[in-house]
Steps between C-alpha positions, in 0.01 A plus 500: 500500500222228453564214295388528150246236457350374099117590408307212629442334202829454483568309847183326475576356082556183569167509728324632218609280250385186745157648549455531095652109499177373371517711191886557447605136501285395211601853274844321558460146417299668217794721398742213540309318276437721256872657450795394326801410678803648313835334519818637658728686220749264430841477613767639572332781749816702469646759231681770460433895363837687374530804614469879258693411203694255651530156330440128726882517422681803607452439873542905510296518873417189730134424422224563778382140630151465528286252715154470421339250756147438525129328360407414158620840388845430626487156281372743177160337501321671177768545285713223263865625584585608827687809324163663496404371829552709847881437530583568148243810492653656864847453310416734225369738710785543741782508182252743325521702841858443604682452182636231658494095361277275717529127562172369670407114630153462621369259761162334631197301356154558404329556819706576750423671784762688725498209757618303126757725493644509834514123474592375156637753305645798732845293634593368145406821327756742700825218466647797276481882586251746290492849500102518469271257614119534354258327717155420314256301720162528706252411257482141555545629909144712415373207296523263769418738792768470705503724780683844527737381812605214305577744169695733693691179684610335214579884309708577784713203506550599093631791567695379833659193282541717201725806708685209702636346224578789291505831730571714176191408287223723421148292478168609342191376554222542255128605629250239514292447136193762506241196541177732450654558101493134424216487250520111520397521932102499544365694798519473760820307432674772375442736785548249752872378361578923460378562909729222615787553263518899626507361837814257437660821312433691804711228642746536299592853402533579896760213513666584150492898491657518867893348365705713365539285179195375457215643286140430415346600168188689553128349379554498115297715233227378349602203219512604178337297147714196479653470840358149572583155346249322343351339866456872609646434825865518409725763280528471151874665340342812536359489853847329603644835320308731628521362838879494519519868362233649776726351773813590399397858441338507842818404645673712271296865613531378899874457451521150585695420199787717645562187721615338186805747444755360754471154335 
């Protein structure tokens, strides 16, 4: 069987993207300019969700842990309590699904890339076992065009650092933001920073959907009314929400939440 190669606008994105240079650099220096930078929710980036009529107290079932590890929406940028960020939004989600409580810590800065992760946050981040890890990054990967071999390098040694240390952890990785909905991106901007970040997804899924417990959310529905935070780049509460519900029902109706039983 021949290999399966990507549409050429996907191999050549990063080509593409150079060629429009003269016309994509200024839309972002005009972007950067023009946007506000949102803080990081505050601290702690960790919490817990009681399980189905079960009080913080009763200790009835051992809570799922949760990892979230990632960019900016790892570190809840958008939101003013990190309870309503990713970590604390993937947390209700997974009790609402499970009936089961859910302590979550989250991990990583405001633009990180994977190559950030492998290097600064990854080692100190898996010291103590999870049962679910939720990986959130490639937009700032996209944003800064890094190539597609270095994606898939630095998503592989995720996923080989993540099953080494803790064989018996599930990990999910969220689909790359659907760039060409982003009101805020000019054209061609916003088609440019879609093309490249399908080809690092490309990347990505091949690497993530071939382990057994490993999963990657497919491209997300369209955003609905209040999904972004006031910059229109980030999630608000609601797009956090939203978010964490659409992935844990994917994984949910694929059975990849089964993996979560023996723990």
């Amino acid at each position: 069987m021949s290999e399966f190669r990507p549409p050429r606008r996907l191999r050549l994105s990063r080509a593409i993207a150079a060629a429009q240079a003269p016309v994509l650099l200024p839309q972002g220096r005009r972007l950067r300019a023009s946007t506000p930078r949102l803080p990081d929710a505050p601290l702690p980036w960790h919490g817990r969700v009681d399980g189905r009529g079960e009080s913080a107290a009763s200790g009835a079932s051992r809570p799922l842990r949760l990892l979230v590890i990632g960019d900016s929406t790892a570190a809840g940028v958008g939101v003013d309590h990190a309870d309503l960020g990713l970590g604390g939004r993937l947390a209700e989600a997974l009790s609402a699904r499970t009936g089961r409580p859910v302590q979550w810590w989250a991990a990583g800065r405001n633009g990180a890339t994977a190559r950030d992760l492998v290097r600064q946050f990854l080692r100190p981040a898996l010291e103590q076992p999870y049962d679910l890890v939720f990986l959130t990054v490639g937009a700032n990967d996209a944003l800064g065009l890094r190539s597609a071999r270095a994606f898939r390098r630095d998503i592989r040694r995720i996923l080989e650092r993540t099953f080494a240390a803790h064989p018996q952890t599930a990990l999910l990785m969220s689909s790359l933001p659907a760039f060409f909905r982003f009101r805020l991106l000019p054209d061609p901007l916003r088609r440019s920073l879609y093309r490249h970040s399908q080809a690092l997804e490309r990347e990505a899924r091949a690497l993530v959907d071939a382990h057994p417990r490993s999963h990657m959310s497919p491209p997300p529905p369209p955003y609905t009314e209040g999904f972004f935070a006031s910059d229109e780049f980030h999630p608000s509460a609601i797009g956090y929400r939203d978010w964490a519900e659409f992935a844990v029902d994917d994984a949910d109706s694929v059975g990849f939440l089964r993996l979560l039983d023996d723990h």
